[in-house]
Backbone bond lengths (Angstrom), bond angles and torsions (degrees), N, CA, C in turn:
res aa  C-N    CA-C-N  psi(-1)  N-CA   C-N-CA  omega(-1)  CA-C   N-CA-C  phi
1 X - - - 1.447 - - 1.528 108.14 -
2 X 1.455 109.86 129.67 1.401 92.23 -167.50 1.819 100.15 -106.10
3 X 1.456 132.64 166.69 1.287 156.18 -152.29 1.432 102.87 -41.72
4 X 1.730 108.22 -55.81 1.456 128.69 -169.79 1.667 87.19 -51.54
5 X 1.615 127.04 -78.75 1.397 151.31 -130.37 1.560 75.94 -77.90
6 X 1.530 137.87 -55.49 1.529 105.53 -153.06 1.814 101.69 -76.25
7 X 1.325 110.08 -23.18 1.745 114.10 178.13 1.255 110.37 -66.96
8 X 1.675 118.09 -29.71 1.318 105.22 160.48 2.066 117.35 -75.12
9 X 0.758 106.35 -39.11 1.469 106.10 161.51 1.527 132.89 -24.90
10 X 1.506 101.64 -56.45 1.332 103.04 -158.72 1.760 109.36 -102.09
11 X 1.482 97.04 -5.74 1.960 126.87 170.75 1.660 61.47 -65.02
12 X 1.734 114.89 -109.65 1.520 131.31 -136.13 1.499 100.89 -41.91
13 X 1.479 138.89 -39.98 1.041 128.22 -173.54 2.123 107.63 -72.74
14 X 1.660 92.65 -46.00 2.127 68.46 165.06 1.173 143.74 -32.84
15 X 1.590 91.38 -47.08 1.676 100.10 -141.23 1.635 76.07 -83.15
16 X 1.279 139.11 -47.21 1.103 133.92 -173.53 1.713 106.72 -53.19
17 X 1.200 131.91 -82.92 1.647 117.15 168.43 0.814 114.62 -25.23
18 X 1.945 141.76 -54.18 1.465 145.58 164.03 1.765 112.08 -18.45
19 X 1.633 102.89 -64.37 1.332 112.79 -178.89 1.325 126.72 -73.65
20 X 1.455 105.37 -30.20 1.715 95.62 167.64 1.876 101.79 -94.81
21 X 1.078 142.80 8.52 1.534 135.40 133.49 1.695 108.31 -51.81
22 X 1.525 109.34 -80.10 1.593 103.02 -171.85 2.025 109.68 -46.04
23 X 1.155 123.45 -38.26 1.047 130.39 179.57 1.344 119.53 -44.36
24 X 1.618 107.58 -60.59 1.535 119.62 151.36 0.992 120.23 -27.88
25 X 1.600 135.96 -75.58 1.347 148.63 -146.93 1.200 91.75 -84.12
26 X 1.533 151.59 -48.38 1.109 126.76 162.12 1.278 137.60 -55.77
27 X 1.377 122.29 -23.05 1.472 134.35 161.27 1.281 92.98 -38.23
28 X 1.481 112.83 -93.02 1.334 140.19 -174.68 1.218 101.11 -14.39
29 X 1.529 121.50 -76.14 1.404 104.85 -158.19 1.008 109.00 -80.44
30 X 1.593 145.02 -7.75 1.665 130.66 171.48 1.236 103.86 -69.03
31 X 1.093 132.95 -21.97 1.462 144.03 -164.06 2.148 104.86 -89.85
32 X 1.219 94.56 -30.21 2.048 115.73 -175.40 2.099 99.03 -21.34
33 X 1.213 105.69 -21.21 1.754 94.52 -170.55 1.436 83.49 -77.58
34 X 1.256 139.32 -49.34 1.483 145.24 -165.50 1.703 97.29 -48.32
35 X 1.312 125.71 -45.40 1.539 106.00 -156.55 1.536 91.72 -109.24
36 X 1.690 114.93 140.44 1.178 126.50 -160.65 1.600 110.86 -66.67
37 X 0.820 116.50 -37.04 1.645 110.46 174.42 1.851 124.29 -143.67
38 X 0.976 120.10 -179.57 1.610 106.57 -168.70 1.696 113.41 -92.29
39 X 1.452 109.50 7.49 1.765 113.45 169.04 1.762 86.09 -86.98
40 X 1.308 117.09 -51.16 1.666 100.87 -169.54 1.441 103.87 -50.46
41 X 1.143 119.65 -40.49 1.733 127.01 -155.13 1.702 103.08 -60.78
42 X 1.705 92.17 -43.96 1.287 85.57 -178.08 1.408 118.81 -75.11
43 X 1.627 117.16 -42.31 1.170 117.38 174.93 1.973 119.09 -38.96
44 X 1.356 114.87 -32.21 1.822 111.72 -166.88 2.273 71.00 -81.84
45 X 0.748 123.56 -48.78 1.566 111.46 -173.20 1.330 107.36 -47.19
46 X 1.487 129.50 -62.67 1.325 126.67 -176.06 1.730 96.34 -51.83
47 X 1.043 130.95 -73.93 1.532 145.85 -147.07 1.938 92.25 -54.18
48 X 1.501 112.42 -33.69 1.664 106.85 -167.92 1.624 95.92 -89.61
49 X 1.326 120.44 -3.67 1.731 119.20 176.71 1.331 121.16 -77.37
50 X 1.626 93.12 -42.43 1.844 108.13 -172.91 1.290 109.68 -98.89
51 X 1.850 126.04 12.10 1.107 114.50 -179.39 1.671 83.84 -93.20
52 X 1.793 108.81 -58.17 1.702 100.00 173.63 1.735 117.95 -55.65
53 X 0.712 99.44 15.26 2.263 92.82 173.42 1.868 79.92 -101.91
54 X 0.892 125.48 -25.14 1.321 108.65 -168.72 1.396 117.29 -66.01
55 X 1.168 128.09 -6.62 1.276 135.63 -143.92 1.987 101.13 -114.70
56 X 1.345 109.25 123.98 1.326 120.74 -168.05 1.791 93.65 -41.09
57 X 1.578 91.88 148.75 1.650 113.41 176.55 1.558 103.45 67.84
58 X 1.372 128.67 20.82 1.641 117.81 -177.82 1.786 85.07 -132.81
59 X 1.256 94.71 160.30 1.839 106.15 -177.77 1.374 76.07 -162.65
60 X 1.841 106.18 138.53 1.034 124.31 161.99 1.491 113.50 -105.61
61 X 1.436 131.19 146.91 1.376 123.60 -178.14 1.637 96.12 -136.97
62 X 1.414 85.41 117.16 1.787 95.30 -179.45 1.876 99.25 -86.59
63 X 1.637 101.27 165.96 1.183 103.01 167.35 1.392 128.23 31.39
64 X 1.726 106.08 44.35 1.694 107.45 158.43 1.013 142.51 -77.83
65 X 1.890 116.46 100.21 1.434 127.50 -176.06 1.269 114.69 -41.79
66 X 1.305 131.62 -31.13 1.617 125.55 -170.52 1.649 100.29 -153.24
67 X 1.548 123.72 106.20 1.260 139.88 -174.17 1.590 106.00 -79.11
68 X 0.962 140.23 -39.71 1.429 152.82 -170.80 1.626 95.67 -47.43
69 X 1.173 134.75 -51.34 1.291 111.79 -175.73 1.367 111.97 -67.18
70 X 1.152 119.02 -66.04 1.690 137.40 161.90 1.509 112.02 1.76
71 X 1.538 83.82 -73.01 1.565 95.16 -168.57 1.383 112.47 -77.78
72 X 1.000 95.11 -37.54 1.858 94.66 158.99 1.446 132.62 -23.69
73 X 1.521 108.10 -62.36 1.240 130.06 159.57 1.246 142.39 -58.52
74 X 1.497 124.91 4.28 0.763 155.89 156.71 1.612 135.73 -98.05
75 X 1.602 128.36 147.42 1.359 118.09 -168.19 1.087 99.15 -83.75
76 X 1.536 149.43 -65.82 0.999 174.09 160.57 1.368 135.69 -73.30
77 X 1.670 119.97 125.80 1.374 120.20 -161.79 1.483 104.34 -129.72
78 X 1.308 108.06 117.41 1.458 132.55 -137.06 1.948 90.07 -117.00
79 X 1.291 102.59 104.50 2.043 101.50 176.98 1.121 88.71 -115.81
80 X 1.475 134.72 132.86 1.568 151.39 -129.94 1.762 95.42 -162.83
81 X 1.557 103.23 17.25 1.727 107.20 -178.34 1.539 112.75 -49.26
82 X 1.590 142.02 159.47 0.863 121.45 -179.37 1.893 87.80 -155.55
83 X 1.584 103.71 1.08 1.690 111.41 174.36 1.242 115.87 -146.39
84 X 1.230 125.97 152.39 1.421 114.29 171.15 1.117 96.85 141.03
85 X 1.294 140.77 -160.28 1.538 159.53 161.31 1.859 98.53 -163.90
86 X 1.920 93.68 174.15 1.020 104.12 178.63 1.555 125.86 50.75
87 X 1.659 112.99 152.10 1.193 113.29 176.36 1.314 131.75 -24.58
88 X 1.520 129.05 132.50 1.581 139.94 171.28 1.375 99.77 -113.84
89 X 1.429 83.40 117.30 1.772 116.09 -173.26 1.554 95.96 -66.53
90 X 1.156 125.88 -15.91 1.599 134.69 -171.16 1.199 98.79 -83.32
91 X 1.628 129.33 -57.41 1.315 113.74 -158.96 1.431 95.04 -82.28
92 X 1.582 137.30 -7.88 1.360 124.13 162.58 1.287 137.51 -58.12
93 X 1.380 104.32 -39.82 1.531 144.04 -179.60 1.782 99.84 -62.91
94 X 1.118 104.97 -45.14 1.802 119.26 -165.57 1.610 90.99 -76.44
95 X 1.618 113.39 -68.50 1.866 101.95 -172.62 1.123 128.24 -49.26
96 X 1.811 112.15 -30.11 1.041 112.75 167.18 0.969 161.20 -85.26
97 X 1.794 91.10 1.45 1.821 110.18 152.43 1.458 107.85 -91.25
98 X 1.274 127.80 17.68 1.617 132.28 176.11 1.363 108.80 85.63
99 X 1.156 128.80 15.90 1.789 118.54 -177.73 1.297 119.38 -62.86
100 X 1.612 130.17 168.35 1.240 110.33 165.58 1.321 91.11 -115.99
101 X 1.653 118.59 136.43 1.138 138.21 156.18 1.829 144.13 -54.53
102 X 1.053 104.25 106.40 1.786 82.23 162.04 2.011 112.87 -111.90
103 X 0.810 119.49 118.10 1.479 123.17 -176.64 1.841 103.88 -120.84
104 X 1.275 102.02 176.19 1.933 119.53 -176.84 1.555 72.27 -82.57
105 X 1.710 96.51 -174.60 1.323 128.00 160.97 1.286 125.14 -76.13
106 X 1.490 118.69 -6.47 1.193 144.17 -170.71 1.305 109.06 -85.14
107 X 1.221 111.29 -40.54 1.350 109.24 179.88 1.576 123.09 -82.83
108 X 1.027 101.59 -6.10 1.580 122.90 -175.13 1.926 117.66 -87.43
109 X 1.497 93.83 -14.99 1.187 94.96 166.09 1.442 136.64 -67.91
110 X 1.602 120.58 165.36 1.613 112.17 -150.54 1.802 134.91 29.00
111 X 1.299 95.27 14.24 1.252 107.20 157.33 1.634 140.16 -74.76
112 X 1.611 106.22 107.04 1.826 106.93 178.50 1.514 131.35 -65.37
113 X 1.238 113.79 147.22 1.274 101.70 -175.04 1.565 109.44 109.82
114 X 1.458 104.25 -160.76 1.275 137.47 153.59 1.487 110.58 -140.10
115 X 1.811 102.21 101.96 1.297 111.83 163.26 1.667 123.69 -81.67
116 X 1.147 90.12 149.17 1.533 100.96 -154.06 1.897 85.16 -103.52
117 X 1.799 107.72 92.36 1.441 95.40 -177.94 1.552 80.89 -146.86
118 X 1.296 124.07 169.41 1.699 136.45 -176.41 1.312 87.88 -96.15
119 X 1.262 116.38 132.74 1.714 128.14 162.14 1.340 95.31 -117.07
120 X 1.653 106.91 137.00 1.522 150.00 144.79 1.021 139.59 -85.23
121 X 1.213 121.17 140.28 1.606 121.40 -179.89 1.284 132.28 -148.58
122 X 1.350 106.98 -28.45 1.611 115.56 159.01 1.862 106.86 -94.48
123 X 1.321 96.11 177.46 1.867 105.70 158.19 1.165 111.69 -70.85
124 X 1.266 141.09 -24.36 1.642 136.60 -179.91 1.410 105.24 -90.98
125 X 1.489 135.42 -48.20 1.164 149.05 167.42 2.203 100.56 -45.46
126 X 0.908 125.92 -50.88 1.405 147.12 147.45 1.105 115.98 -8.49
127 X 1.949 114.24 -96.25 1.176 132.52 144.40 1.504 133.31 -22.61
128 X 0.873 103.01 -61.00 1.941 109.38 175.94 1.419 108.35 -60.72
129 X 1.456 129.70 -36.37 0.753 145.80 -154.81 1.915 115.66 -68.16
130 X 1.818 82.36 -63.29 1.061 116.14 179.33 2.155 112.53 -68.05
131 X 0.979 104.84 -29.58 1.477 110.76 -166.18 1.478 102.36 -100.09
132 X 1.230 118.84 -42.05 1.684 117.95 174.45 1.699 94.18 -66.18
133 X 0.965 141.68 -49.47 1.823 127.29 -178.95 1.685 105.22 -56.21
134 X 1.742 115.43 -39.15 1.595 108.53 174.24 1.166 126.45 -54.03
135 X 1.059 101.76 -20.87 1.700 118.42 -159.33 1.714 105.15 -120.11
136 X 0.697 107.68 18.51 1.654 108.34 -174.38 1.537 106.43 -145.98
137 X 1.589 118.47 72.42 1.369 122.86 165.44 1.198 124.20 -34.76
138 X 1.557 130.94 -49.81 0.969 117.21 179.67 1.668 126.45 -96.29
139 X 1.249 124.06 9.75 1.463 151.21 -137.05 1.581 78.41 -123.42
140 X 1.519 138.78 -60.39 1.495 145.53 -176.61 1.381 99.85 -59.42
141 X 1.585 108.62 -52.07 1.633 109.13 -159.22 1.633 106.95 -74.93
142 X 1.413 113.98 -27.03 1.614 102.27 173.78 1.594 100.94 -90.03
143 X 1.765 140.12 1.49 1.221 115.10 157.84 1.279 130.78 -68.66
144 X 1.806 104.26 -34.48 1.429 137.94 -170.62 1.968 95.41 -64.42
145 X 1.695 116.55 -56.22 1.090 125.53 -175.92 1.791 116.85 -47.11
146 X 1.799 111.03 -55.17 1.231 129.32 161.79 1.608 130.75 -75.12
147 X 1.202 99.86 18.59 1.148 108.10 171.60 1.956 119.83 -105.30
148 X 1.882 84.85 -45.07 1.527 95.62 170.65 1.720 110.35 -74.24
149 X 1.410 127.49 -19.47 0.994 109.80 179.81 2.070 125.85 -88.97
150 X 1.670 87.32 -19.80 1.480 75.48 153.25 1.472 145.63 -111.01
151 X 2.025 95.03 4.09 1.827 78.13 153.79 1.144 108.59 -92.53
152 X 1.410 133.92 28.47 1.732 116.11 146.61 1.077 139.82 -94.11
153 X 1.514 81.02 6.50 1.920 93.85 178.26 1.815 101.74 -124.43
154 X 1.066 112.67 6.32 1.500 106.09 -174.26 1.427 112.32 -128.05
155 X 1.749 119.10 -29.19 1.307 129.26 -160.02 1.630 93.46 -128.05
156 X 0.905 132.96 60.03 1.845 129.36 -179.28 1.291 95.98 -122.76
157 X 1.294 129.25 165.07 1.469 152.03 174.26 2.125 90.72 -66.39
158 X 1.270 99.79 -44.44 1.289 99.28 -162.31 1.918 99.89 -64.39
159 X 1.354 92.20 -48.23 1.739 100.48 -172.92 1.478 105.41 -58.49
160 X 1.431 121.48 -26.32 1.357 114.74 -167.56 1.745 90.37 -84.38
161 X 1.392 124.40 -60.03 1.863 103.62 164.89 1.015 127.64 -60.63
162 X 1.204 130.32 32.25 1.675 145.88 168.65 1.735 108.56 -83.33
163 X 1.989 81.87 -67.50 1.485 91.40 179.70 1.511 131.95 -87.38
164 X 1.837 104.38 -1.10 1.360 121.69 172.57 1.919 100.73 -66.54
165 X 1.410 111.74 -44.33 0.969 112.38 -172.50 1.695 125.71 -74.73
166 X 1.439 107.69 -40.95 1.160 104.33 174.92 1.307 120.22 -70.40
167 X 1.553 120.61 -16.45 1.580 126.74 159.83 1.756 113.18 -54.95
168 X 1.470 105.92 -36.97 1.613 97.44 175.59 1.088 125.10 -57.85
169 X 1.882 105.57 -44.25 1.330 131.49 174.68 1.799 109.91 -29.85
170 X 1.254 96.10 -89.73 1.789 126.82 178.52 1.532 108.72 -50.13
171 X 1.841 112.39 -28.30 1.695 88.75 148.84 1.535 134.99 -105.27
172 X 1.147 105.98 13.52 1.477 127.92 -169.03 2.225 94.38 -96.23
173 X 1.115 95.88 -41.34 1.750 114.31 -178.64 1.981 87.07 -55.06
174 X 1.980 95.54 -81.85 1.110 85.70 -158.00 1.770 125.65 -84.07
175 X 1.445 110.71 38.84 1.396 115.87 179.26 1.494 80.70 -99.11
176 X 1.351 125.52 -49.05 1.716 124.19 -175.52 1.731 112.66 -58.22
177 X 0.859 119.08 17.26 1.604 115.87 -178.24 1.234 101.67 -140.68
178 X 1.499 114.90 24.71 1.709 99.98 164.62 1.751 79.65 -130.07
């Protein structure tokens, strides 16, 4: 098997574990009245992650103190959220080493701007998703490119006293007009 054929391999074998993972987790949670409380819920979630990490060319890494190398090493940074609210310090962490993203819609919440990230929602939506960014050098490198440039203009310490300030502004304005 030569270099090209096993890299195509282990792309087609992801996205395929990828899709029957997301597949799972959506089962699961349409199903959430079925499992008695939300530690079980999560638990069939953990248990459907590490059965797919099991699967040749996947490594799961629990509890990573510092993602920057990790993700580094990687083309693509894949947030597969399906709970939560509010900002993910992950997909911040990811633009701002330049990655290009594919995340749910979920993860996109309280987010400024227009982030420039691929949203998913089915297993095919998933797949396509994920394999057209593998395969598309320069298609990754201008997500990775537009990604770092708008959390530096939207998600910075500075941007957050941007809009701390112009909130003083607009109530400082309209306390003066009554």
């Amino acid at each position: 098997m030569t270099q090209a054929t096993a890299t195509t391999a282990r792309r087609e074998n992801l996205a395929l574990i990828f899709q029957e993972l997301f597949t799972a987790i959506v089962r699961l949670r349409s199903n959430r009245q079925s499992i008695p409380n939300a530690e079980s819920f999560r638990q069939h979630i953990r248990d459907a992650v590490k059965k797919a990490a099991n699967a040749p060319g996947i490594t799961l890494i629990e509890d990573l103190p510092d993602l920057r190398q990790e993700v580094g090493s990687h083309a693509v940074v894949v947030l597969p959220f399906v709970s939560g609210g509010g900002i993910k310090n992950k997909l911040l962490e990811a633009a701002a080493m330049g990655k290009a993203i594919v995340c749910t819609p979920r993860v996109m919440s309280g987010l400024k701007g227009d982030p420039p990230l691929v949203q998913a929602k089915t297993p095919a939506e998933w797949t396509a998703a994920i394999v057209d960014i593998w395969n598309n050098d320069a298609r990754r490198r201008q997500l990775g490119t537009a990604s770092r440039a708008w959390v530096l203009e939207h998600h910075t310490w500075t941007a957050a006293a941007r809009d701390a300030i112009a909130g003083l502004e607009a109530s400082r304005t309209e306390r003066a007009a009554w």
